[in-house]
DSSP file (Angstrom, degrees, kcal/mol; ACC not computed):
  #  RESIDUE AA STRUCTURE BP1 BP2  ACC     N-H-->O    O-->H-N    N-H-->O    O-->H-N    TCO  KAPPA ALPHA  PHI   PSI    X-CA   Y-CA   Z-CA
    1    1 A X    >>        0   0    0      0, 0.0     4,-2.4     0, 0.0     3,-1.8   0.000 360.0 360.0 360.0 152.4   16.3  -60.0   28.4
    2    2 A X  H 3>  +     0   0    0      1,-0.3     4,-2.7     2,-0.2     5,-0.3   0.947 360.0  57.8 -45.7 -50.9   19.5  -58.0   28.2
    3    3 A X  H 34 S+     0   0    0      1,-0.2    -1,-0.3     2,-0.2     4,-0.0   0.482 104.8  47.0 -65.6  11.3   20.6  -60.0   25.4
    4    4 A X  H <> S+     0   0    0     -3,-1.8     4,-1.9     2,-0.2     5,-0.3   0.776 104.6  55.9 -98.1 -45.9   18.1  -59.5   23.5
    5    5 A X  H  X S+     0   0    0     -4,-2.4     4,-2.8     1,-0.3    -2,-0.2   0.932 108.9  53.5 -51.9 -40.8   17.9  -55.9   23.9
    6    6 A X  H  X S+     0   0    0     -4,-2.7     4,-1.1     1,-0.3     5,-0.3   0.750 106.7  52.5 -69.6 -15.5   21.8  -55.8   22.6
    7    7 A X  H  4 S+     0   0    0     -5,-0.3     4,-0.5     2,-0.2    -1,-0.3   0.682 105.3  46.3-107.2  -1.7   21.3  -57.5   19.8
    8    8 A X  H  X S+     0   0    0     -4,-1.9     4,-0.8     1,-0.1    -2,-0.2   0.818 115.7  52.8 -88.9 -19.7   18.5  -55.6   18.4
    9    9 A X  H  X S+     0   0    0     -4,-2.8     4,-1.0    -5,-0.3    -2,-0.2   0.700 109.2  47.6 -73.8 -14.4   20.7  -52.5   19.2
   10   10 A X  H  X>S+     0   0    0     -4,-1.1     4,-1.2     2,-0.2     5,-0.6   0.874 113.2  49.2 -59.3 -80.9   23.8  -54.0   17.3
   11   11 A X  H  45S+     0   0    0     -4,-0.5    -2,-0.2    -5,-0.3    -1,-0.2   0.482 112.9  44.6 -44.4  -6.9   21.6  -54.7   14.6
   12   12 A X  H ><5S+     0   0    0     -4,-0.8     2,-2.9    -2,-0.2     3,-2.6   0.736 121.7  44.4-102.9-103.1   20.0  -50.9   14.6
   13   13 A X  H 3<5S+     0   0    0     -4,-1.0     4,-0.3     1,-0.3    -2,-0.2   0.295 110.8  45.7 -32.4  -3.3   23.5  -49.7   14.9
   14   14 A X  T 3X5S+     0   0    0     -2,-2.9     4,-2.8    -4,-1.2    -1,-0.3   0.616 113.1  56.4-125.7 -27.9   25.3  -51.8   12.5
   15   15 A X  T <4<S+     0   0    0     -3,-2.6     4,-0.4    -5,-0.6    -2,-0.2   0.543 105.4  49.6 -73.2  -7.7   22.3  -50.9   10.0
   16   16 A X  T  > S+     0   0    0     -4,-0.2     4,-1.8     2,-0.1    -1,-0.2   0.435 115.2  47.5-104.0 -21.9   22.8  -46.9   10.4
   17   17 A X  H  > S+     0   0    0     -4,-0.3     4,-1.7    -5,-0.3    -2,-0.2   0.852 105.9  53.0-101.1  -1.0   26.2  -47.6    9.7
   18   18 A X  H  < S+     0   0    0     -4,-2.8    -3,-0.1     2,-0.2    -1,-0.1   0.967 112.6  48.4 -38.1 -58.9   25.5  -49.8    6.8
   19   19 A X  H  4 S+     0   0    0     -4,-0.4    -2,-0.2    -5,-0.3    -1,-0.1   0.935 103.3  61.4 -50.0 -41.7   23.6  -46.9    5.6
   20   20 A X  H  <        0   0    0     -4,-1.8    -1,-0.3     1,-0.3    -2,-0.2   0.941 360.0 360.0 -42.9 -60.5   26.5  -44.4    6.4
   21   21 A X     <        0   0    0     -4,-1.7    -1,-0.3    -5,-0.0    -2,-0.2   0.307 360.0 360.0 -59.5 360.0   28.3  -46.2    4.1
């Protein structure tokens, strides 16, 4: 499903900018 897809792609984005940090 779409939402599924957005939320692993939050969660890979919001985990490369953990990492940024």
């Amino acid at each position: 499903r779409l939402g599924i897809g957005l939320a692993i792609a939050g969660g890979v984005v919001n985990s490369m900018l953990y990492n940024g940090k």
